[in-house]
C-alpha positions in Angstrom: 1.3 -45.1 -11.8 3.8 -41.9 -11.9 4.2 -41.7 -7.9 4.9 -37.5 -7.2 6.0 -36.4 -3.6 3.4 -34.8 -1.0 2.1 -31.4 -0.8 4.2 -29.3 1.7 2.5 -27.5 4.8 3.6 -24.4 6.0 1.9 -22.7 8.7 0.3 -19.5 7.9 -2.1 -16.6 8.7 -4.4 -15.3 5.9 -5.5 -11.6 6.8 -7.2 -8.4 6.0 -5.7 -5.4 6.6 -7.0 -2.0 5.6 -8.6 -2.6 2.0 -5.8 -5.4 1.2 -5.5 -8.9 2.2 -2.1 -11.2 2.0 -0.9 -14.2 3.4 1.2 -13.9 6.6 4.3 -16.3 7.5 6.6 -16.0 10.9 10.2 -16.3 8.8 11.2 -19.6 11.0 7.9 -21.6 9.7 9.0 -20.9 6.2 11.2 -23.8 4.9 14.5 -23.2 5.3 15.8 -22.1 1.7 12.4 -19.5 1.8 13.8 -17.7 4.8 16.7 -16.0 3.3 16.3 -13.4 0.0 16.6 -15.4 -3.4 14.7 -17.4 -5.8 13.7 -20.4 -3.4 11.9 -17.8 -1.7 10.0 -16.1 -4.2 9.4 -19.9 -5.7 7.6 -20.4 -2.4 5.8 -17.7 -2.4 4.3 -17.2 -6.0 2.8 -21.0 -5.5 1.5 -19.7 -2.2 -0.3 -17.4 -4.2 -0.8 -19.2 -7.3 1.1 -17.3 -10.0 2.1 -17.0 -12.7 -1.6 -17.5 -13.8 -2.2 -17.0 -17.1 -5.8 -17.8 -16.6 -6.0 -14.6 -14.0 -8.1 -16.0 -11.7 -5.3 -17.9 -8.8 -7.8 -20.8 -8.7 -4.8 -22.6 -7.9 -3.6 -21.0 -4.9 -4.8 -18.2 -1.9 -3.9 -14.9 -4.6 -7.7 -12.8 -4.8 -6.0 -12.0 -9.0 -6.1 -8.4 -7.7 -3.1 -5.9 -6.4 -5.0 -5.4 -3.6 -5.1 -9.6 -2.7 -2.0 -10.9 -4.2 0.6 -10.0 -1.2 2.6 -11.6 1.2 4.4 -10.5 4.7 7.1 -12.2 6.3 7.3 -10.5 10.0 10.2 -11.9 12.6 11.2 -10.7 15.9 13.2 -7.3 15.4 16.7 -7.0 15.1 16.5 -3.2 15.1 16.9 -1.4 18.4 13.9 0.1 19.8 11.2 -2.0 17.5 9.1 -4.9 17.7 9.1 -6.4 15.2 10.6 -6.6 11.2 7.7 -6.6 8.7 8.7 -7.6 4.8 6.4 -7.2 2.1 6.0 -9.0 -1.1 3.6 -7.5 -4.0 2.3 -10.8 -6.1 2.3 -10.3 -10.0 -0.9 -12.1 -10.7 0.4 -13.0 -14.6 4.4 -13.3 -14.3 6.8 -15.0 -11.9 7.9 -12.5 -10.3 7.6 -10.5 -6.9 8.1 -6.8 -6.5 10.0 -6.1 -2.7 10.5 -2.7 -3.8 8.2 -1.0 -1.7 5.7 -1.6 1.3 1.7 -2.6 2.0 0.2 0.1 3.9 -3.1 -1.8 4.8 -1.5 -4.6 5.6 0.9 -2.9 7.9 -2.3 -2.3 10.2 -2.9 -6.5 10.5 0.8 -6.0 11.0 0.8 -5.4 14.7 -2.3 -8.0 15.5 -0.3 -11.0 14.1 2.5 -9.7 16.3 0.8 -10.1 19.2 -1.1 -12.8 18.6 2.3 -15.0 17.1 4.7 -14.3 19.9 6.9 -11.4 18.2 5.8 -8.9 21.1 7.2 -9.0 24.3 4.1 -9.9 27.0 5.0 -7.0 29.4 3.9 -4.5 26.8 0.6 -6.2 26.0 -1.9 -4.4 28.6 -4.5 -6.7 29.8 -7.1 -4.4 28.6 -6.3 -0.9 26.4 -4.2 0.1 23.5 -1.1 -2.2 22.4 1.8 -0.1 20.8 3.3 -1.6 17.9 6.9 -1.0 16.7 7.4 -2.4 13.5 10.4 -2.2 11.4 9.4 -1.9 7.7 12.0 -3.7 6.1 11.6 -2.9 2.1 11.8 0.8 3.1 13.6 0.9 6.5 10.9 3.2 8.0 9.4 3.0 11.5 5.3 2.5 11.7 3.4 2.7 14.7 0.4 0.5 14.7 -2.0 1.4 18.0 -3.5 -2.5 18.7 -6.8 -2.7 21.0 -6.7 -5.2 23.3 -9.4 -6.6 25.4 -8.8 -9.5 28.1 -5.3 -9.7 26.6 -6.1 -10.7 23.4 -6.3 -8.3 20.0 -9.7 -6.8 19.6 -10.7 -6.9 15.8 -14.6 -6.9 16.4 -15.8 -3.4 16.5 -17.7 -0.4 14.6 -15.2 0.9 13.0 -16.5 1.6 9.2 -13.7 1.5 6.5 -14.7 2.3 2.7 -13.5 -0.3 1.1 -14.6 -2.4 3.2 -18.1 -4.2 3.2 -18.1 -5.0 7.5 -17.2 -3.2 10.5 -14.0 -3.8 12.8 -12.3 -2.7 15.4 -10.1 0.4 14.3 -6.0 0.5 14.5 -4.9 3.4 14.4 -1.4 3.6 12.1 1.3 6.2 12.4 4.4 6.3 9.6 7.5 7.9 11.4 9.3 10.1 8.6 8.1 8.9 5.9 10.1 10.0 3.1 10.6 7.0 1.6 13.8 5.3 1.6 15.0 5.5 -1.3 16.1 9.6 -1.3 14.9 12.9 -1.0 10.9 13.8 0.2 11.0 15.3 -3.6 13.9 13.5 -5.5 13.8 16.3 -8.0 14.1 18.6 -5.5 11.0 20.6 -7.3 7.1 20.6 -5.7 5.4 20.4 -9.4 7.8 19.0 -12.7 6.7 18.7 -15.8 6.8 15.0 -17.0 7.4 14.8 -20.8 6.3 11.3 -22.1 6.9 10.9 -25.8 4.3 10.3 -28.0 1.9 11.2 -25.5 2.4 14.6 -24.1 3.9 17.0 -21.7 2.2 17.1 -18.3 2.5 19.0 -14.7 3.7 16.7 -12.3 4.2 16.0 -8.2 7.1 13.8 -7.9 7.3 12.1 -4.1 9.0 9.6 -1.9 6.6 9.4 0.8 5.2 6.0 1.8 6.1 4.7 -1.4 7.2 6.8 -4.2 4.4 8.4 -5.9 3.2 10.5 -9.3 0.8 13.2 -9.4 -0.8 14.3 -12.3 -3.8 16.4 -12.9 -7.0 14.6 -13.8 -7.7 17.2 -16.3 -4.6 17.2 -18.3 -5.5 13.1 -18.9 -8.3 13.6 -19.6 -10.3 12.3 -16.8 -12.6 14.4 -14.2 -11.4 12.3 -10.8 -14.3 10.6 -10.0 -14.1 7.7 -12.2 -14.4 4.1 -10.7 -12.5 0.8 -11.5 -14.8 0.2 -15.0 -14.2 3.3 -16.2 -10.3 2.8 -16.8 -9.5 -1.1 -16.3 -11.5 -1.7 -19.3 -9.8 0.6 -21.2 -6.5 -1.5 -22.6 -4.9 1.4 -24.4 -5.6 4.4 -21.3 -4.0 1.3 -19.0 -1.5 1.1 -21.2 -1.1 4.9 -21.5 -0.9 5.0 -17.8 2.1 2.4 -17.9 4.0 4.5 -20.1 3.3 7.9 -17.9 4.4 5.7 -14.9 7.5 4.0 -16.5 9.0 7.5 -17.8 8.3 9.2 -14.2 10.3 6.3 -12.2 12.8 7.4 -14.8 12.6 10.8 -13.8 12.6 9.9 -9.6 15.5 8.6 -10.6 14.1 4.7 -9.1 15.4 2.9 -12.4 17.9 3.8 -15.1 16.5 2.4 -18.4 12.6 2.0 -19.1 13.0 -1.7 -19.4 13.7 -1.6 -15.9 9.9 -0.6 -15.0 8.6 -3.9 -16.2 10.3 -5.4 -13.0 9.3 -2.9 -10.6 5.3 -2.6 -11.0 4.9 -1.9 -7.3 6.4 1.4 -7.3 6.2 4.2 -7.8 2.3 4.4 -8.0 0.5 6.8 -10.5 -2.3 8.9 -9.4 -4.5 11.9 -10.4 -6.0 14.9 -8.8 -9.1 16.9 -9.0 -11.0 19.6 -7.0 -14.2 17.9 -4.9 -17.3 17.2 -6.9 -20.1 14.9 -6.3 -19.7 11.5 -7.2 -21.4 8.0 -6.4 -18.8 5.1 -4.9 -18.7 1.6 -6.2 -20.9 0.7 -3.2 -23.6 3.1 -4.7 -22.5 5.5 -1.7 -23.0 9.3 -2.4 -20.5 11.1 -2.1 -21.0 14.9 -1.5 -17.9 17.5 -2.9 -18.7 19.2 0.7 -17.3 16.4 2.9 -13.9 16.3 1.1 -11.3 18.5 0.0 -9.9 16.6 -3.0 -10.4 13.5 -5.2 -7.6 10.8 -5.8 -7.8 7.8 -8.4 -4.6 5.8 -7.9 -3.4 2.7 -9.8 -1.5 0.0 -8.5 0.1 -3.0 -10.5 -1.5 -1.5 -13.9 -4.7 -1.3 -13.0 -7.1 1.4 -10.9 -7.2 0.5 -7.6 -10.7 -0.1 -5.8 -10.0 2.1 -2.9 -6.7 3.6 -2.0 -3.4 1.9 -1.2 -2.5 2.3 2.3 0.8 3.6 1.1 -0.3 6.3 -1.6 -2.7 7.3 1.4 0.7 8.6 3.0 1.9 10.1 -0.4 -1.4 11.9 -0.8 -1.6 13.2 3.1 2.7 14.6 2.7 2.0 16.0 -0.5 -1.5 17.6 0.7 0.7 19.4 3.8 2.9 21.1 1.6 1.9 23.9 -0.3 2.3 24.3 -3.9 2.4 20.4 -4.9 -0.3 19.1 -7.4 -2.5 17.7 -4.5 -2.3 20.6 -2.3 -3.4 23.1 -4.9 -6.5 20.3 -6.2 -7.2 21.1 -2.4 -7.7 24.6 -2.1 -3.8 25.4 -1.6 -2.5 27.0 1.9 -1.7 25.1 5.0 -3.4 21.9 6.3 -2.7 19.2 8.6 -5.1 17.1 7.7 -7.2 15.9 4.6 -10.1 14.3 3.4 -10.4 12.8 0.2 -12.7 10.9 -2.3 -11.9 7.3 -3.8 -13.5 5.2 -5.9 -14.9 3.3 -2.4 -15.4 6.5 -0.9 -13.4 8.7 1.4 -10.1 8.6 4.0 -8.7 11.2 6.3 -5.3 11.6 6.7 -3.6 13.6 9.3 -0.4 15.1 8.0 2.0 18.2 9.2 4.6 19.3 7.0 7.9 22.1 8.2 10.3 23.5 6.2 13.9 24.1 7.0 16.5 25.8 4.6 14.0 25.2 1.4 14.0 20.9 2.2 10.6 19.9 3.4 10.2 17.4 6.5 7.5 15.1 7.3 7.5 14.0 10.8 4.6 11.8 11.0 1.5 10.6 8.8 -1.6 9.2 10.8 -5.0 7.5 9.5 -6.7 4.8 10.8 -7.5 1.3 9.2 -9.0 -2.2 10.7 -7.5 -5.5 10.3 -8.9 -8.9 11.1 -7.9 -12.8 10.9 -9.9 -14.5 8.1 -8.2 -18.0 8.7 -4.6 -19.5 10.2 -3.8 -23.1 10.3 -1.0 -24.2 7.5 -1.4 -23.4 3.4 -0.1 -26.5 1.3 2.3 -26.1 -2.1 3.0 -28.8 -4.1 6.9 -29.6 -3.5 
C-alpha cells in the first residue's frame, strides 16, 4: 500500500460578512512559505478553497462555487501608523488556479473588524466593555483606510441582533462601515478624467460609459443601451452564455480604457476588477426572495457582475462605486437617479435594496470623496483549523 503524508491543519475562521463569506487566517498560523506573496501561498489557498474545480461545485474544499463565497483574508497586526490592523483579500477563481489580489471584499471588510477583536489584533484598551468598537483597518490590495464600527456587549463582539440585510436570509447585529477616500488606489476618482465616456467595443457597439476608481474600479453602462431594463435577477443573465460572454468583452475593453491592463489578454488574469454594472431609473420589481420592491422607495436600480457572472446582491465594493458616482452630478448613476446633488442613495438589487451615504466636493474641476458609509452585519459561522492535503 502507496503510504501519502497527512493532511495539514491550519487554524482558521470561516465568516460571513455583508452578502459574502471567505475563510479568514491570522498571517503567523499560515505555514510559513503561505505567509509571504508567491505561489506557495496561492497553492495554500486555492486547496483551502477547493479550486481549480472543473466540476464547479468545491465539493472538495470550504469555496460556496460562487464570487460571492470563494474568498480569503489574511489580516495581521498593522504595520501602518494610526491602524489596527492590515486586511488582504484574495478573490478565489472557482474554475482556474489562480487568485485575483487586485482589488478588495467590501462585505467582508465588515467581519473584518469582529475577527480583529476577537483574534488578538486590537489593542484591549480600545475595546469598551460595553458600546461601539472602532476599527482601523489597513486595506492592503488598495492601501485605503476603512472604519468598521464593532458592537460590543460584555467585552465580547455582538453579532446577534435585528439588523435585516437583503441578501441575507437572518438577522444580525449591524456594523456600521466607513471607506476613508476612496478613490481607489490605483489613480485618479475618474482615470479618464471625464464623468460619462463612450466605450467602443468592437463587434458589439458603441456605448455611454461611467468610468470610476472608487472602492474598486468600476463600469457604468446604461441598462437600456444593453439591452436590459435593470431589474433583471441572477437567471435572467447567468444563463445566458453569449450576454455573459458579451459582458466579458464590455468589461475587458473598459479595464483597457481605465488604463488597469495594457493588452486584453491581460483581463483574463484580473477577473476581480474592475466590475461591470448597469443603471436604470426606479421601477417596480420583485427580488429573488419574492420581495416587492416598489420604484418609490429607491432612487435607482443597479445589476452588477462580479467574476463573470450577475451578482446575487451587490458587492460591498461596487456599493462604494455606486454611492461616489451617485454624489457627483452628471455620471451615468447620478443622472439614472434624478441628477442634482445627493448625499445619500437608495438603490434596488436583485436581493433588494442598500443605502449608501455619500458626499462628493469639487476643487479646480477634480472631484473628491471624503468618505463612503453603509451598514452591513457579519457573523462567525465556524473557527477551529481547515485541513489541505500536503
Amino acid at each position: 500500500m502507496t503510504i501519502f503524508a497527512p493532511q495539514q491543519k491550519i487554524p482558521a475562521t470561516y465568516m460571513r460578512g455583508g452578502t459574502s463569506k471567505g475563510v479568514f487566517f491570522k498571517l503567523d498560523d499560515l505555514p510559513a512559505p503561505a505567509q509571504v506573496p508567491g505561489q506557495a501561498r496561492d497553492d495554500v489557498l486555492l486547496r483551502v478553497i477547493g479550486s481549480p474545480d472543473p466540476y464547479g461545485k468545491h465539493t472538495d474544499g470550504m469555496g460556496g462555487a460562487t464570487s460571492s463565497t470563494s474568498k480569503t483574508v489574511i489580516l495581521s497586526r498593522a504595520d501602518k501608523e494610526g491602524h489596527d490592523v492590515n486586511y488582504l483579500f484574495g478573490q478565489v477563481a472557482i474554475d482556474k488556479p489562480h487568485i485575483d489580489w487586485s482589488g478588495n471584499c467590501g462585505n467582508l471588510t465588515a467581519a473584518v473588524g469582529s475577527f480583529a477583536i476577537e483574534n488578538g489584533l486590537v489593542d484591549a484598551a480600545k475595546i469598551p466593555q460595553n458600546g461601539i468598537c472602532e476599527v482601523m483597518i489597513w486595506q492592503q490590495n488598495i492601501e485605503k483606510t476603512i472604519i468598521a464600527h464593532v458592537p460590543i456587549t460584555n467585552g465580547k463582539v455582538q453579532e446577534t441582533g435585528d439588523f435585516e440585510l437583503d441578501g441575507v436570509t437572518f438577522p444580525a447585529a449591524e456594523v456600521k462601515v466607513e471607506f476613508v477616500d476612496p478613490a481607489d488606489g490605483e489613480g485618479a476618482l475618474f482615470p479618464t478624467g471625464n464623468l460619462v465616456d463612450k466605450l467602443v467595443v468592437p463587434g458589439i457597439g458603441e456605448f455611454d460609459a461611467t468610468f470610476i476608481n472608487a472602492g474598486i474600479p468600476t463600469i457604468f453602462l446604461n441598462a437600456k443601451d444593453i439591452g436590459y431594463t435593470g431589474t433583471e435577477l441572477q437567471g435572467a443573465i447567468n444563463g445566458d452564455s453569449q450576454a455573459l460572454a458579451r459582458f466579458e468583452t464590455m468589461r475587458s475593453y473598459g479595464a483597457l480604457q481605465m488604463g488597469l491592463i495594457s493588452d486584453l489578454a491581460e483581463a483574463a488574469q484580473r477577473q476581480h476588477t474592475p466590475k461591470i454594472a448597469f443603471v436604470a431609473p426606479p421601477q417596480d420589481y420583485v427580488s429573488s426572495s419574492d420581495k416587492a420592491v416598489n420604484s418609490s422607495d429607491i432612487d435607482v436600480l443597479v445589476r452588477a457582475l462580479s467574476m463573470g457572472k450577475l451578482h446575487h446582491a451587490m458587492m460591498g465594493t461596487a456599493a462604494v462605486a455606486i454611492g461616489t458616482a451617485a454624489a457627483i452630478p452628471g455620471t451615468l448613476v447620478n443622472l439614472a437617479a434624478g441628477g442634482g446633488d445627493r448625499t445619500q442613495v437608495t438603490f434596488g438589487h436583485p436581493s433588494g435594496t442598500l443605502t449608501v451615504g455619500a458626499s462628493a466636493t469639487s476643487s479646480d474641476g477634480e472631484w473628491q470623496v471624503e468618505k463612503v458609509a453603509m451598514s452591513r452585519s457579519a457573523r462567525v459561522l465556524m473557527e477551529g483549523f481547515v485541513r489541505i492535503p500536503v
